[in-house]
N, C-alpha and C positions, 0 to 999 in steps of 0.2 A: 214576496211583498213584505210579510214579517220574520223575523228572526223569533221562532217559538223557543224556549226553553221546555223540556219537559218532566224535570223533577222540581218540586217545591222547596229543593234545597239550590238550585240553578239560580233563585232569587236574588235578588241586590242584598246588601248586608246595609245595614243602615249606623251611622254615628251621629251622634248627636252633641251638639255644643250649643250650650245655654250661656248667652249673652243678653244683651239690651233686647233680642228677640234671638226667640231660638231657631234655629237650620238645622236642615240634615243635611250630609254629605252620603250619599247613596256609591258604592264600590261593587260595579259588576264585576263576576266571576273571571271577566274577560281582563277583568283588570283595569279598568277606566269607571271615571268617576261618573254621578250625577248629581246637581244638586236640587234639591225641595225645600221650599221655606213655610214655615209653619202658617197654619190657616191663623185669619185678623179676618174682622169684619172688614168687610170688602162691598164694592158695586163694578158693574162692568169697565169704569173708567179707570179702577184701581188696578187693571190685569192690562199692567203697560209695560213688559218685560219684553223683552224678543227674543223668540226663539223658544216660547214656552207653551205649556198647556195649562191653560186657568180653569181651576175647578170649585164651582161656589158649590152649598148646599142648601141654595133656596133655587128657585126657578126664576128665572128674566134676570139672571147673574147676580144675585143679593146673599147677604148670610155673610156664611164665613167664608175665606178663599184659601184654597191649597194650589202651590204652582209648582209645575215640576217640570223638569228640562233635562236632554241630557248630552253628556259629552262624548261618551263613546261612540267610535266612529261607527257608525250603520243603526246606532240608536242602544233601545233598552228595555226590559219592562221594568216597570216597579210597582211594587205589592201597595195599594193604596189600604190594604187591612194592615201590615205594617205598621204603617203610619198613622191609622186611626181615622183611616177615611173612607173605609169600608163600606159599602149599601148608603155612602153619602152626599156623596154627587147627583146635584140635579139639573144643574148647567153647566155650558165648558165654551169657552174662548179659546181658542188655537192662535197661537202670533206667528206659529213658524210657520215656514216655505211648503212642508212636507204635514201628510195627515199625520192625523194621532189615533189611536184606536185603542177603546176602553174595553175590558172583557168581563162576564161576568163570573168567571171564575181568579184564583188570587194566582196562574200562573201564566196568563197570556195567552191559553189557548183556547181554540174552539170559534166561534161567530164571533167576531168585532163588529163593537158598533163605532164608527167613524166618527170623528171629528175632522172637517173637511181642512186642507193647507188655509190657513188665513179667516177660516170659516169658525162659527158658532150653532150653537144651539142651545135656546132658550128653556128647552124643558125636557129632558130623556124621559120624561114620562115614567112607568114601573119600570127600568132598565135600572136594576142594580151594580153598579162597578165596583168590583172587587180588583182589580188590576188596568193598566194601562202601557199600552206602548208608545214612547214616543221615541221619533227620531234626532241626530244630532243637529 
């Protein structure tokens, strides 16, 4: 179902370029890209990207938004502590075809909690995400 990595160094390696808004370009191990764009205050109508996983840090999709997507083919994880969005998600819009699964630890493994294909959730409740998998 998921492709786990199991050392903390199997991680995405993250670059970062500061323009009129900053991006990251995420470069799995595998050698393919992903890209993240930086958290903005955001509302659910703001996470219109396809093919992403929109993660706010308020509940009923408010706050700030982090989107992350990826390109290599069979998917990816990426370390949301990396990125500074560690124990920060409390909702998530899914736009792609295929689920998304947030982990509470930073390397993909162990219990996923689901983000259904197309599907949301309003409130993860005490589920802290430190990682997530998402598909291409």
């Amino acid at each position: 179902m998921f492709k786990r990595e199991s050392a903390r160094s199997a991680r995405s390696k993250a670059t970062f370029i500061v323009g009129g808004a900053i991006t990251a370009t995420l470069v799995a191990l595998t050698g393919g890209p992903a890209a993240a764009q930086a958290p903005a205050a955001a509302s659910a109508a703001e996470c219109n990207v396809s093919g992403a996983l929109c993660l706010f840090d308020g509940t009923d999709f408010t706050g700030e938004l982090f989107t992350v997507s990826s390109a290599v083919p069979g998917g990816t994880c990426v370390s949301l502590v990396d990125h500074g969005w560690g124990d920060r998600a409390r909702s998530a819009i899914n736009t792609n075809d295929a689920s998304a699964a947030l982990f509470a630890n930073d390397d993909c493994l162990g219990g996923p909690y689901q983000v259904p294909a197309g599907g949301s959730i309003s409130d993860l409740g005490s589920f802290a995400a430190k990682s997530v998998w998402v598909a291409d």
